[in-house]
C-alpha positions, 0 to 999 in steps of 0.5 A: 500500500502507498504512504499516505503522502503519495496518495495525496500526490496521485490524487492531487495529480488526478484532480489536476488532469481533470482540471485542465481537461474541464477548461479545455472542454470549456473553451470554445471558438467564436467566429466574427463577422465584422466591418473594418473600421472597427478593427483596432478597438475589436482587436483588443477587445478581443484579446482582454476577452480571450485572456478573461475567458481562455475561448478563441475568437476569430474575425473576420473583416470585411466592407459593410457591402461585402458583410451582405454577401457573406451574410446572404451565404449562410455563413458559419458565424456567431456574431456580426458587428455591422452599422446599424441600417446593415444590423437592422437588414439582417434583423428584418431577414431573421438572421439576428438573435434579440441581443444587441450592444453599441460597440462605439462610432468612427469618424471620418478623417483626411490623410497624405503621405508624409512630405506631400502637402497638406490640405486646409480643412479647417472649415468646410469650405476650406476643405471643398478648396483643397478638394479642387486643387488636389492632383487626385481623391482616394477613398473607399466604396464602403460607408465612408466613400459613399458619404463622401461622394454624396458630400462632394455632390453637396458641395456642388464640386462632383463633377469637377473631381469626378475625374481624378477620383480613385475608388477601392473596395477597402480602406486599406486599399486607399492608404497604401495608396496615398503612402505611394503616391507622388503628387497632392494626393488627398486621401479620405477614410476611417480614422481609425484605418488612417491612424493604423497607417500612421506609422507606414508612410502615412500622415493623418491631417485631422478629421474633416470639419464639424460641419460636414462630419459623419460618424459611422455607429457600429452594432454587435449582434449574435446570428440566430442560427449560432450555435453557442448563443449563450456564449455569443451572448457573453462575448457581444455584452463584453464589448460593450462592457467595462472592459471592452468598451474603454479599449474601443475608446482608446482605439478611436473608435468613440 
């Protein structure tokens, strides 16, 4: 028969395997479908999350027209973090659960390569002048390009700039564009997407005035047709918690 201090160990042993065979079972992978402007606050977040709970969480990104594709495919995700009107559409199409959290807003803001000239957007009519004199205009078809084009048609400057326009799917796209450009190239975007730029080449000139600002809310939401609901649940409501949230803030993403 062992002495009692060595069954004590086998047992301590025992206890311990278990353990960690529970935690492992316990983990799980959480898969995320959500926009790109977010991207440095969701990062975090999601790393104080995974180091909080030990489960894996996997993102996606993608533009607000190409969550609808992905969305329309029936795809294998447990939440989506979209913009509003995009969350209302796949809530009308059933595809939502009921809970929701408001992970924070992203403004819109204006870049150049370092070196290049800066453009004057102190007020909106100083910004509509830069517009004309610039050699060209770079910017997204997501959320952000779409405001912009309407703003320039508001400014009654569209068809003026319209031919030295340069659109791409993404914001990434437009940065690494201005960063290789060789004239007075203006680009517009996320300022989150500029600021993840700003050490590549990139220099952010502010965001655009006041008076012609858009902010681009985003929502999280879990898929109805999730498999771990009660898991989905937990990870939305973190990032919009006391934790998440603050990481977002400090992301830019107000």
């Amino acid at each position: 028969m062992k002495p009692l201090s060595a069954r004590f160990k086998s047992l301590s042993l025992v206890a311990l395997a278990a353990a960690l065979l529970s935690g492992a079972a316990a983990a799980a992978d959480i898969a995320v479908l959500s926009a790109g402007a977010i991207e440095p606050g969701l990062k975090a977040a999601v790393s104080a999350y995974e180091k909080q709970t030990g489960h894996k969480v996997l993102i996606t990104f993608n533009t607000a027209p190409e969550l609808r594709k992905r969305m329309d495919s029936n795809p294998a995700f447990d939440v989506v973090i979209a913009p509003p009107a995009v969350i209302g559409e796949f809530a009308a199409a059933s595809k939502l659960a009921e809970t929701r959290a408001n992970v924070g807003r992203v403004g819109m803001g204006v870049a150049v390569r370092e070196g290049a000239p800066v453009p004057d957007i102190s007020s909106a009519d100083a910004m509509k002048q830069s517009v004309l004199a610039a050699d060209s205009l770079v910017f997204n078809r997501a959320s952000t390009g779409l405001y912009l084009e309407g703003l320039l048609k508001k400014m009654d400057v569209y068809t003026q700039v319209e031919g030295k326009t340069t659109r791409y799917p993404d914001g990434a796209s437009v940065m690494e564009h201005v960063i290789k450009g060789k004239g007075r190239e203006v680009g517009f975007g996320a300022i989150t997407e500029i600021l993840l730029y700003s050490s590549k080449g990139l220099k952010f000139v502010g965001p655009v005035p006041a008076a012609v600002q858009n902010y681009t809310s985003y929502t999280a939401a879990p898929l109805a047709s999730g498999k771990q609901q009660a898991l989905s649940q937990e990870f939305v409501s973190f990032l919009a918690g006391p934790v998440g949230k603050p990481l977002f803030v400090a992301a830019g993403v107000t």
